[in-house]
N, C-alpha and C positions, 0 to 999 in steps of 0.2 A: 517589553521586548518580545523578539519573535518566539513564540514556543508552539510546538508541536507533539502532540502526546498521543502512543501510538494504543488501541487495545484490542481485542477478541480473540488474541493470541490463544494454541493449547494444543493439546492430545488430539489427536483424530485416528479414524483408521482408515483405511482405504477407499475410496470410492466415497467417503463423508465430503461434510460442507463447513465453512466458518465462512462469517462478516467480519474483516480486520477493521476499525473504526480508526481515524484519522482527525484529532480536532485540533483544531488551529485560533491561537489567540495573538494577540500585540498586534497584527496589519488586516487588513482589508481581504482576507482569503479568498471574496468573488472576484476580485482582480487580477488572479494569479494562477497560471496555471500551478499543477501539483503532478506528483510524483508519485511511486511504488516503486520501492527496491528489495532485493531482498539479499539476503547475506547467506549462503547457504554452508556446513558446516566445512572447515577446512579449504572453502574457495574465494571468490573474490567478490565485492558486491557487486549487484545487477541489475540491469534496469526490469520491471516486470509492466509500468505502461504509466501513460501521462493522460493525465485531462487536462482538456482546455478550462479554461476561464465560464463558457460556458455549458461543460457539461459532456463535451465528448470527448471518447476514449480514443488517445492516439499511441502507436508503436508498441501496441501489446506484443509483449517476447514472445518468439514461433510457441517458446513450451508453454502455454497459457492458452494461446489462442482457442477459442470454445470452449473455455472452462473459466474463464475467471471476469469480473466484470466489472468496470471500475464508474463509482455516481456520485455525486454529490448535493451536499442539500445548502446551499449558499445562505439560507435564513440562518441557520445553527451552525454555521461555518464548518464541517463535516466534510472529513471524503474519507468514503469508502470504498471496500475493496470486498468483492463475493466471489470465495471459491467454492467452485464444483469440483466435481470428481476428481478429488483430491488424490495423487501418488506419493509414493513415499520420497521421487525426488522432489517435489517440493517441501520437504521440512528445509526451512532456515527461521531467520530473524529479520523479517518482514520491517522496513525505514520506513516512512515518510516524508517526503522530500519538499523544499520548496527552494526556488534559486529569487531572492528579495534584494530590492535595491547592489546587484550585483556581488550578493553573498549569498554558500549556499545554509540552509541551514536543513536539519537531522533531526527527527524524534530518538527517542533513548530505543525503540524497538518494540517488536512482541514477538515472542518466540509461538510458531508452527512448527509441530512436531505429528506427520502422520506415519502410525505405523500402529501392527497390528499386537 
């Protein structure tokens, strides 16, 4: 089955870095584009940016733009997610997304928390 398992989540402080790591088993993950979401606390979820299938970053959210970087390594089925200069409104619970055979399907999460 599909699963997606989200990790690099944690504490940071301001103007810090994390890699959220995104691994993907049960379907063919080179074939598919993928997703970033994030949950931020007490709002609504939101898209933070998509790769294509093969490797580039599309509709990064304005709040991201020059700071966050989304890659993938198709051998290890992997998608990652690199933030820079991290703000304290980016703390939420970072998803992993993939829309499969007309379902969408959800990692459990990893929580980002920057603050000082």
């Amino acid at each position: 089955q599909v699963q997606l398992v989200e990790s690099g989540g944690g504490l940071v402080q301001p103007g810090g870095s994390l890699r959220l790591s995104c691994s993907a088993s049960g379907f063919t993950a080179s074939s598919y584009f993928m997703s970033w979401y994030r949950q931020p606390p007490g709002k609504e979820r939101e898209l933070v940016v998509i790769i294509t299938d093969a490797g580039a970053g599309l509709n990064y959210a304005d709040s991201v733009k020059g700071r966050f970087t989304i890659s993938r390594d198709n051998v290890k089925n992997i998608v990652y997610l690199q933030m820079n200069s991290l703000k304290p409104e980016d703390t939420a619970v970072y998803y992993c997304n993939v829309l499969y055979r007309s379902q969408n399907y959800w990692g459990k999460g990893t929580l980002v928390t920057v603050s000082s």
